[in-house]
C-alpha positions as CSV (number, residue, x, y, z in Angstrom):
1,X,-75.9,21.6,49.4
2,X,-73.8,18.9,51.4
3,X,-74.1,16.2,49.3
4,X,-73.0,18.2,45.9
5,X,-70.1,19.5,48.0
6,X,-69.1,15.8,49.0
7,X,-70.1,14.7,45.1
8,X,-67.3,16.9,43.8
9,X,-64.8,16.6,46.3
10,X,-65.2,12.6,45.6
11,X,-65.0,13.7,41.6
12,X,-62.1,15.5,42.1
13,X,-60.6,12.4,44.5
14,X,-60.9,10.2,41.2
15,X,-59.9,12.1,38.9
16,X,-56.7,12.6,40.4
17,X,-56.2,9.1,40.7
18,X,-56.7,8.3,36.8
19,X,-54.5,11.2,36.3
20,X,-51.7,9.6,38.9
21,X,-52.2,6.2,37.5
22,X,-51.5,7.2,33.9
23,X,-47.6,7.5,33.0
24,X,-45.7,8.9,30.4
25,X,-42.6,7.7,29.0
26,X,-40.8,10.9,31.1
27,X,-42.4,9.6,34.3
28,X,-40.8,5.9,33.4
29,X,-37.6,7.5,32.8
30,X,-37.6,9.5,35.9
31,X,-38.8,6.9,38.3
32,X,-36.8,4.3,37.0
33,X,-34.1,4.4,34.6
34,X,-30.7,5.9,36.3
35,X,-27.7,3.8,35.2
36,X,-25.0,5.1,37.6
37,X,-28.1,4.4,40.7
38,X,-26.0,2.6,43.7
39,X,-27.5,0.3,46.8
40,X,-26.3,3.5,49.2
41,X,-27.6,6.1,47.1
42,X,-31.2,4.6,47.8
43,X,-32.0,7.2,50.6
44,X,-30.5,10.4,48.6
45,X,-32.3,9.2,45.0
46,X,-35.4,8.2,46.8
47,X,-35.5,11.8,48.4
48,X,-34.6,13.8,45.6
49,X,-37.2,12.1,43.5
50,X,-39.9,12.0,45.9
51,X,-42.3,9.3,44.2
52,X,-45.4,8.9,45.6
53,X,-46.4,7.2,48.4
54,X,-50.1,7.1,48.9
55,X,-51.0,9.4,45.8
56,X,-49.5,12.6,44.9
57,X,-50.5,15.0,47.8
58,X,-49.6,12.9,50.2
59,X,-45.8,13.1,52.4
60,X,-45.4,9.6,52.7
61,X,-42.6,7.5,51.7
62,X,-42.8,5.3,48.8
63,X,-42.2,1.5,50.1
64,X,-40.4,0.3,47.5
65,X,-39.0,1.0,43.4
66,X,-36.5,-0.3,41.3
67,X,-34.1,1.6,39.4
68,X,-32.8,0.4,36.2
69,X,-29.0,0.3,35.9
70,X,-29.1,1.3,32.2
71,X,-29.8,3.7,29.3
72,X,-32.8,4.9,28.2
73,X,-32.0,3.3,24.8
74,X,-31.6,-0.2,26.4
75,X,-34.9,-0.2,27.9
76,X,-37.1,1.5,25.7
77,X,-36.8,-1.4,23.0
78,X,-38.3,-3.9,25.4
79,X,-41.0,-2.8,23.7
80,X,-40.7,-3.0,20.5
81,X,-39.0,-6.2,19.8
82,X,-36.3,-6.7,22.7
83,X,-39.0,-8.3,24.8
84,X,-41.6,-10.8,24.8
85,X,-45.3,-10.4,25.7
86,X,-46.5,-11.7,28.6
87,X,-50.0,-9.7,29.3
88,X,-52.0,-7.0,28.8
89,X,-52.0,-3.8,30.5
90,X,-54.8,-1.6,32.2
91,X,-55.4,0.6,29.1
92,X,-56.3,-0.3,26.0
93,X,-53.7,-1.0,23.7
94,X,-51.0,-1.3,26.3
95,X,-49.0,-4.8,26.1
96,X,-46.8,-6.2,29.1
97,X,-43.2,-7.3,28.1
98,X,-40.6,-9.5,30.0
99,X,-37.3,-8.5,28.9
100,X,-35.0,-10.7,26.7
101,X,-32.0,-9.5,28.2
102,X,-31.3,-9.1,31.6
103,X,-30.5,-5.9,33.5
104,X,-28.7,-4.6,36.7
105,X,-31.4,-3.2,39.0
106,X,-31.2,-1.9,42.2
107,X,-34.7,-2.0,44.4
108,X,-34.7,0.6,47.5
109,X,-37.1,-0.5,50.2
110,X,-38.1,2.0,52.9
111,X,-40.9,2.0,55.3
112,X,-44.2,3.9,54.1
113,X,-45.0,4.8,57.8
114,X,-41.8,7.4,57.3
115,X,-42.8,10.9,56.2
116,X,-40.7,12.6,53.0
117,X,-38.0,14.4,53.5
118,X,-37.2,12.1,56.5
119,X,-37.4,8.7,54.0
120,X,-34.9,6.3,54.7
121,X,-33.7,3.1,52.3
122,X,-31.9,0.3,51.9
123,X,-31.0,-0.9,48.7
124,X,-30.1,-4.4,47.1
125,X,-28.2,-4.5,43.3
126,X,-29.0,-7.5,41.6
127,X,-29.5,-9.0,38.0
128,X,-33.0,-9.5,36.5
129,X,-35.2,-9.8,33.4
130,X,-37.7,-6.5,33.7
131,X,-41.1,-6.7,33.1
132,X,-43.0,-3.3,31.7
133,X,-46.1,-2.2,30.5
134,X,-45.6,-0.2,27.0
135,X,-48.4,2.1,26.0
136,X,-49.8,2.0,22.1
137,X,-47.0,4.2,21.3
138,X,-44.3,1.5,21.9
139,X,-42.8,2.9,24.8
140,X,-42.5,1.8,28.8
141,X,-45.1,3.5,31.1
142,X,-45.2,1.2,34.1
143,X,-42.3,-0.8,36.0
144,X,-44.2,-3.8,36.8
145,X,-42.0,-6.2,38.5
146,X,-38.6,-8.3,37.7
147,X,-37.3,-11.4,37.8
148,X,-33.9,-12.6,39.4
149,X,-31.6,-14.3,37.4
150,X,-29.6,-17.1,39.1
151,X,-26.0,-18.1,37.9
């Protein structure tokens, strides 16, 4: 009886990891497009939002994201033409893209040992090319990292 209790409790682990690993085009947008996002709004935003940590039960601060200083209508298109393929993603038929152009961004650090509500961040604004993982659909579902853009 102990080990099928433990086997579904460790089914029920995993599958709410897939189902916190997969992202929709509203999870991009929520996570990381904001176009009015500022440096010292990092520990409000971060807050508010609440992204994960360690996985979605858990109260622990998120270490780090990057917020997209733009509109959804900028970004999207990195996609589907406005970038330029640089990988593939975890899922079938998802394709990484670096962006053409490049973007205002501001990344808030924090420390993960923190517990939410009690998150704090500091943020840094700076200009870089985006790279995203677009599902099969043609549309971001994963901020995967940027690159800064001297000069």
């Amino acid at each position: 009886m102990e080990v099928r209790a433990f086997c579904l409790v460790l089914l029920l682990v995993m599958c709410s990891a897939l189902l916190a690993e997969a992202q929709t085009w509203d999870d991009f947008k929520f996570k990381h497009i904001y176009g009015s996002m500022t440096e010292n709004a990092c520990s409000r935003v971060m807050n508010q939002k609440k992204p994960e940590g360690n996985g979605p039960f858990s109260n622990s601060c998120k270490e780090r994201n990057t917020f997209i200083r733009a509109t959804d209508g900028l970004v999207k298109p990195v996609c589907t033409g406005a970038g330029t393929v640089v990988g593939r993603g975890n899922r079938q038929g998802e394709i990484i893209y670096e962006s053409n152009q490049v973007f205002s961004v501001v990344t808030c650090t924090g420390n993960p040992n923190q517990r939410y509500p009690r998150c704090e961040y500091r943020g840094r604004r700076d200009t870089r090319k985006i790279t995203i993982t677009c599902n099969n659909n043609g549309v971001p579902v994963h901020y995967n990292e940027d690159t800064l853009v001297i000069g």
